[in-house]
N, C-alpha and C positions, 0 to 999 in steps of 0.2 A: 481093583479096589485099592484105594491109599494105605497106605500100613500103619498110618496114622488115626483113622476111621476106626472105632471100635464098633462089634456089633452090639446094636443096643436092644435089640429083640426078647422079649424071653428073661427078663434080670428081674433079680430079688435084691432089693426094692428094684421096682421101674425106674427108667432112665430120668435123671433129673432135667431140667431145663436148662442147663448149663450142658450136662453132655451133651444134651439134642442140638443147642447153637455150638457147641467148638466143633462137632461133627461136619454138621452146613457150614464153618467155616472153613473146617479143612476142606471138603467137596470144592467152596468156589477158591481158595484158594489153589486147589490144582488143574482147578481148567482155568482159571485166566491167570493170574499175575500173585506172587506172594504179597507183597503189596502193593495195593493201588496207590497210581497217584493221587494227587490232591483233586485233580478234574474228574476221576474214577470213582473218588470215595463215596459219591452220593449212592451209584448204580452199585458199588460193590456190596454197599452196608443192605441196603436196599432187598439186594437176590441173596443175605445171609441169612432176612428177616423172611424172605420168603422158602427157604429151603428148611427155616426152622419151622418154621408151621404146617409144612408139608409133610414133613419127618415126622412131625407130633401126632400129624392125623393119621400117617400110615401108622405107626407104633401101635395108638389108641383102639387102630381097628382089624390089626392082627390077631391071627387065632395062632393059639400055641397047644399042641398036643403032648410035649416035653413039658417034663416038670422045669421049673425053673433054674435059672443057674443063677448062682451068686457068685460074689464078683471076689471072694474068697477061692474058690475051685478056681477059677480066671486067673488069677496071679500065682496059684499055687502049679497050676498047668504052664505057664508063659516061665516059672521057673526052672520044669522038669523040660521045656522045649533048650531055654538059654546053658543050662547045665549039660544035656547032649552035642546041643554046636559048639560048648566050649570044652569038651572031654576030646 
């Protein structure tokens, strides 16, 4: 998985529509080209709009048996991970 892709699963509040497309854009960004060219950009913008819509419908129709996580615990854990690899 990209290191870039956050998981959007399971979040308090749910994942906005902006996370959902910079996600689908990191995904096509890492299997074809960081940027398309100009002859690219129709099919690239294209499979962004399409992995956004996919990602939205999966999201919408997952079930969660974890309580939620907020995106406060998220950064407060990605601190206590950065604070270990740099001790």
């Amino acid at each position: 998985m990209c290191r870039n892709i956050k998981r959007l699963h399971n979040l308090e509040p749910p994942a906005s529509t902006d996370e959902v497309r910079d996600a689908a854009l990191q995904f096509v960004r890492k299997i074809s080209s960081q940027k398309p060219s100009q002859a690219n950009a129709e099919v690239f913008d294209r499979a962004v709009d399409e992995i956004t819509e996919a990602s939205r419908r999966l999201l919408d129709s997952l079930v969660a048996h974890a309580p939620p996580r907020t995106r406060e615990d998220l950064a407060a854990r990605a601190r206590e991970r950065f604070q270990r690899r740099s001790a």
